[in-house]
C-alpha positions as CSV (number, residue, x, y, z in Angstrom):
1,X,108.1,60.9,-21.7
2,X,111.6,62.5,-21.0
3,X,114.3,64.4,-23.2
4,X,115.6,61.0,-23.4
5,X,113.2,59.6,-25.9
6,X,112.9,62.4,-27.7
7,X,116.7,62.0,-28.8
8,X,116.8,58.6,-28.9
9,X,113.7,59.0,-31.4
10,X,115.7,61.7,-33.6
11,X,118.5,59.9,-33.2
12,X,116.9,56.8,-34.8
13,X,115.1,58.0,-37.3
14,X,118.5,59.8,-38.6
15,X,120.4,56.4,-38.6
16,X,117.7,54.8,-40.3
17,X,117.1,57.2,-43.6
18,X,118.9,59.0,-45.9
19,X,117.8,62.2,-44.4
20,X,120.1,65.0,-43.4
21,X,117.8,66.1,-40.8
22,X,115.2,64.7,-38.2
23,X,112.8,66.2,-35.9
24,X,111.2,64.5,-32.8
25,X,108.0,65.3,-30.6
26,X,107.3,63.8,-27.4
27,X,105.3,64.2,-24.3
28,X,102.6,63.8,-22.0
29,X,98.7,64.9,-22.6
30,X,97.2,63.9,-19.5
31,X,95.2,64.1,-17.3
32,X,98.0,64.7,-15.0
33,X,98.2,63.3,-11.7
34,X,100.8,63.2,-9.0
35,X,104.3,64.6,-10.1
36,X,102.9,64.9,-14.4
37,X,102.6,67.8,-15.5
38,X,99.8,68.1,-18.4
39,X,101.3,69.4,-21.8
40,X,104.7,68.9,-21.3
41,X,106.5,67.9,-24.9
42,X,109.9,67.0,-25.2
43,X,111.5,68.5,-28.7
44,X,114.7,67.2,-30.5
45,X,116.3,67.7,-33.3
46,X,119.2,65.7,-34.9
47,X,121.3,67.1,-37.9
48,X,124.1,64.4,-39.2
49,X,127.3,65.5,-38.2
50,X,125.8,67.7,-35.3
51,X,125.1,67.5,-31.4
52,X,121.7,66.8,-31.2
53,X,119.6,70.2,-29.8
54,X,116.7,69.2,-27.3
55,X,113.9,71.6,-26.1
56,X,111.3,71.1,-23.3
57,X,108.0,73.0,-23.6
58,X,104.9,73.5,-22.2
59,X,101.7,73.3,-24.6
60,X,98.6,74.9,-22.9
61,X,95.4,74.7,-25.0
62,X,93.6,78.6,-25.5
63,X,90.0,76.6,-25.9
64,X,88.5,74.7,-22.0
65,X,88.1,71.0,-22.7
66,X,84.7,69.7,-21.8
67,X,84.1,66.8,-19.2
68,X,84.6,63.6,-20.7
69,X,80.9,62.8,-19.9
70,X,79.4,66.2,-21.4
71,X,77.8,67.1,-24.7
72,X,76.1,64.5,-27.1
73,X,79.1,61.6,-26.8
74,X,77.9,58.1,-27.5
75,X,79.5,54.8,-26.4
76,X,80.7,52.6,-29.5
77,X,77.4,51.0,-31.0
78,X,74.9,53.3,-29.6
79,X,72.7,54.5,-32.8
């Protein structure tokens, strides 16, 4: 996801209330691989009668994420 759709999400959900104000959260949660980079969010915000403001941030998680095939996971319909 890019700055891009971030706006153009803000953007539309302004045009299409009655709200003064919409916020917009984008990005990409992985797993990365060649030129993606894991936790990068896109931010807009969108204020009628203002320029949009966009942010790009990195999220980082504090807490290691186990393997996908660790701990006591269980395919749909296993009892």
């Amino acid at each position: 996801m890019t700055g891009a759709v971030a706006r153009a999400m803000a953007e539309g959900a302004l045009q299409n209330s009655r709200a003064d104000i919409a916020l917009s959260v984008t990005g990409f949660a992985g797993p990365a691989g060649e030129q993606e980079e894991e936790g990068l969010c896109h931010f807009a915000c969108a204020r009628r009668g203002r320029p949009i403001r966009l942010r790009e941030g990195a999220l980082r998680s504090a807490r290691p994420r186990p393997h996908p095939h660790q701990g006591d996971w269980r395919a749909a319909g296993d009892a």
